[in-house]
C-alpha positions as CSV (number, residue, x, y, z in Angstrom):
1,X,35.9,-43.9,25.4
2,X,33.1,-44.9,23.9
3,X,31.6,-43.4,20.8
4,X,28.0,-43.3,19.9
5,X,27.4,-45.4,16.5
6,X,27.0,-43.4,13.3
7,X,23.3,-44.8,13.1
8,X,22.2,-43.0,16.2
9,X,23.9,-40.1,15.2
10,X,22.2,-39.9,12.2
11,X,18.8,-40.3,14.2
12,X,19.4,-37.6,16.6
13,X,20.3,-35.3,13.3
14,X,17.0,-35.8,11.7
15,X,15.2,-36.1,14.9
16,X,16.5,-32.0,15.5
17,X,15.9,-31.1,11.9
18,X,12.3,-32.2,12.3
19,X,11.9,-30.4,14.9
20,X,13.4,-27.4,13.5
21,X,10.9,-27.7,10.7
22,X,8.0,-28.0,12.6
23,X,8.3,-25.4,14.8
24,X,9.0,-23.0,11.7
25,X,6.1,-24.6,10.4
26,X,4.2,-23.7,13.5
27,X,5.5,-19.9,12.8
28,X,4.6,-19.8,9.1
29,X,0.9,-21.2,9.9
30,X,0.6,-18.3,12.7
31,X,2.1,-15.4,9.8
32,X,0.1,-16.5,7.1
33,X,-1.2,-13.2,5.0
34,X,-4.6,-12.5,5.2
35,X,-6.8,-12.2,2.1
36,X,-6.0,-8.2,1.9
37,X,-2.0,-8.4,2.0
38,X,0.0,-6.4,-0.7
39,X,2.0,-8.4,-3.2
40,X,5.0,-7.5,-0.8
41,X,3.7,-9.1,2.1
42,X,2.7,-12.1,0.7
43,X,6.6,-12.0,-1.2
44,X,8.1,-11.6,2.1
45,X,5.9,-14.3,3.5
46,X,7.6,-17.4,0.8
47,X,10.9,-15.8,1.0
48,X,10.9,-16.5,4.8
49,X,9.6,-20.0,4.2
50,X,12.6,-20.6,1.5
51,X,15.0,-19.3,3.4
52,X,14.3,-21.3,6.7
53,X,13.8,-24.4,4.2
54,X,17.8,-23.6,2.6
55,X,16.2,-23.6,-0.8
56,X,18.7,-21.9,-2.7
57,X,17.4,-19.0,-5.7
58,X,19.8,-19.3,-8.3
59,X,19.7,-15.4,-8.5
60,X,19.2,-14.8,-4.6
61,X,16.5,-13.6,-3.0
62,X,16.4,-9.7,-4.6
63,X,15.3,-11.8,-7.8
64,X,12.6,-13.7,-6.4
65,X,9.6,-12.6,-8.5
66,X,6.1,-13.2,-6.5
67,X,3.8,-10.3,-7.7
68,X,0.2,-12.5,-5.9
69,X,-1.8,-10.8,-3.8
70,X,-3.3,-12.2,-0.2
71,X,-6.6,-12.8,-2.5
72,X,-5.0,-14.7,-5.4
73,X,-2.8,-16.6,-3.0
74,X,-5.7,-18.0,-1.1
75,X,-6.9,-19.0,-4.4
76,X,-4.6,-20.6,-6.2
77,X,-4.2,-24.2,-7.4
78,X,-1.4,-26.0,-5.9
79,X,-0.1,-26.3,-9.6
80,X,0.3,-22.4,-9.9
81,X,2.5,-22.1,-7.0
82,X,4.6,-25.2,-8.0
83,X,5.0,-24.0,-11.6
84,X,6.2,-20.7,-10.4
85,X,9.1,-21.7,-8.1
86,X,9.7,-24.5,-10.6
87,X,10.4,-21.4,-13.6
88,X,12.6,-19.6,-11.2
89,X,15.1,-22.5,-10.8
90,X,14.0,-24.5,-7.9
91,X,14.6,-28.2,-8.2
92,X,10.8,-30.3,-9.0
93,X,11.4,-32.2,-5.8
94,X,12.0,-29.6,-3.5
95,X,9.1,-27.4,-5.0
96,X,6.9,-30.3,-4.1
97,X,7.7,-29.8,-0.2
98,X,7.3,-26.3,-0.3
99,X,4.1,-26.4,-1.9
100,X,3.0,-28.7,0.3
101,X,4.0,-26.5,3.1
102,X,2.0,-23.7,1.4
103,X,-1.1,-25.2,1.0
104,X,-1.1,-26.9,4.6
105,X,-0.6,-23.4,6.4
106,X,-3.6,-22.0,4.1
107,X,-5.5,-24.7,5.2
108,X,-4.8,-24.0,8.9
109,X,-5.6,-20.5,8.1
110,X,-9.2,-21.0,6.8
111,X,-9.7,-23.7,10.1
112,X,-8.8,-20.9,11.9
113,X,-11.2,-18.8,10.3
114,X,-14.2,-20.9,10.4
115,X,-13.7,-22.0,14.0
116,X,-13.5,-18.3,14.8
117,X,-17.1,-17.4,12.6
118,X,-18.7,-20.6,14.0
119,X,-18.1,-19.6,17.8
120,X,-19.9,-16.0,17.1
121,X,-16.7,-14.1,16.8
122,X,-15.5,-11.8,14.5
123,X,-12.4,-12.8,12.6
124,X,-9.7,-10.5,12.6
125,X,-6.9,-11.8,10.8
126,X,-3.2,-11.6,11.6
127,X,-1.9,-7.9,11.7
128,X,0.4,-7.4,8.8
129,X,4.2,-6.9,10.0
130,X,5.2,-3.2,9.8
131,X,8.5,-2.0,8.6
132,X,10.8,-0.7,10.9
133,X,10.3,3.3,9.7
134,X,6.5,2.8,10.3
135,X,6.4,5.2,13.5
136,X,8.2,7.9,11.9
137,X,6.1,7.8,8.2
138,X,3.2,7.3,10.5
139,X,4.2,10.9,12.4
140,X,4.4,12.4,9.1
141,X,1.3,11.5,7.7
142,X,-0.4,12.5,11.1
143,X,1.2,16.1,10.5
144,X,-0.1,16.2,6.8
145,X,-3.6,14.6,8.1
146,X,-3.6,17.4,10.9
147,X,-2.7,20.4,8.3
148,X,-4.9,19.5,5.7
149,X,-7.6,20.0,8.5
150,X,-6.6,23.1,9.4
151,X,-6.5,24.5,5.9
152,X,-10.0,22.5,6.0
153,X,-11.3,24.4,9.0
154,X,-9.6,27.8,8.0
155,X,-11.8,27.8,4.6
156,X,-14.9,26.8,5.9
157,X,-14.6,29.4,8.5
158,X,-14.0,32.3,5.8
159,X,-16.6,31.0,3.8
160,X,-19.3,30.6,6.8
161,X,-18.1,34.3,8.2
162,X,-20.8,36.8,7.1
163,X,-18.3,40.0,6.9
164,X,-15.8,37.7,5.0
165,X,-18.2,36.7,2.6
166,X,-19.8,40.6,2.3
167,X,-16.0,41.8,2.0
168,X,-15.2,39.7,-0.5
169,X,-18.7,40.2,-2.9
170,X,-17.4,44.1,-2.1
171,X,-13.9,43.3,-3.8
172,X,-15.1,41.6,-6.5
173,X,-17.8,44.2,-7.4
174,X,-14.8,47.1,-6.8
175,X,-12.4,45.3,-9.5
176,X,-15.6,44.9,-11.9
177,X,-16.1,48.2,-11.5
178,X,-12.9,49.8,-12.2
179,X,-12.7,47.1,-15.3
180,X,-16.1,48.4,-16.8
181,X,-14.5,52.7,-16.4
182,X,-11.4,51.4,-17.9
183,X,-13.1,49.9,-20.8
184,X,-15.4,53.1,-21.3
185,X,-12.3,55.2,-20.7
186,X,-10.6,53.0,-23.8
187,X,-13.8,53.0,-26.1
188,X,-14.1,57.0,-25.6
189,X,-10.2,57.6,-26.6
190,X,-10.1,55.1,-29.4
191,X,-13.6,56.7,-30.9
192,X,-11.4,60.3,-30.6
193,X,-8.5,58.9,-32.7
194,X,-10.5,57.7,-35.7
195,X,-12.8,60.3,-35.9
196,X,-11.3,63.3,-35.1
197,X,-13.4,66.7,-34.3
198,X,-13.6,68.9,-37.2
199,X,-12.2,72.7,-37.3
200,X,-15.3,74.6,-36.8
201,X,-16.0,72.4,-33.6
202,X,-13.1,73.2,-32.6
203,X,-13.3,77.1,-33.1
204,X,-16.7,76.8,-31.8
């Protein structure tokens, strides 16, 4: 039995890891976060490269700090992006690639783009990924939308009625009305108690 030399083994191994790579590659360039993704987004986004690159965080990936926007990322130097994963323990060399990974996928992004704005078309970027409780918390804010517009539509309907409105100018006008004989009612007594009739009134 013949065994295939350690040379060809070797080629076949990188030859698969390449491949690997590229089509991850091809994934990252087709996930890239557009210029309006949340600091999460864009988080999730390098953590996914890292992880498909084995680039090990010295404090895992729950420690991985990215607080850049879609915005800022599409506008950062090269520099930025290495110093940052160089301060949170990745090895220079390593940050190099990944960098390079970075800024090549943003580039494919912004062909995209043009091409897209050159043909006449309207560029819609890649839909943001949505977590997996999205249809539920999307219910729920359906049911708030939908009872804030009946409370809406309930107040506008008692302000717009005619006998609502008269009904409630007669309430108001009842309770001033009772205030002002209750205050009279009050001034009468207390004028009574500090200046009390004299005898010959009362015998009178």
């Amino acid at each position: 039995l013949l065994h295939p030399p350690k040379t060809h083994q070797l080629t076949m191994t990188m030859t698969n890891m390449a491949n690997e790579s590229s089509l991850h590659l091809k994934k990252l360039k087709s996930n890239v976060p557009s210029e309006f993704a949340t600091s999460g987004r864009v988080r999730q986004w390098l953590l996914e490269h890292l992880q498909n690159r084995n680039v090990g965080l010295i404090n895992g990936p729950e420690a991985f700090v990215c607080l850049w926007k879609g915005a800022e990322l599409h506008s950062l130097h090269p520099n930025h992006i290495f110093g940052s994963l160089i301060s949170q323990g990745i090895a220079p060399q390593t940050a190099h690639h990944v960098v390079g990974d970075i800024m090549e996928c943003l580039e494919d992004y912004r062909a995209r783009r043009a091409a897209c704005m050159a043909a006449g078309e309207v560029w819609f970027p890649d839909p943001e990924p949505e977590p997996q409780s999205s249809p539920q918390r999307r219910s729920n804010e359906e049911q708030r939308q939908r009872l804030v517009e009946e409370n809406c539509e309930a107040l506008l309907e008692q302000f717009d009625s005619p006998q609502s409105w008269y009904s409630s100018l007669a309430s108001v006008r009842g309770v001033l009305t009772a205030g002002l004989s209750l205050a009279v009612g009050l001034g009468v007594m207390t004028w009574l108690m500090v200046n009390p009739p004299s005898r010959e009134e009362e015998d009178k």
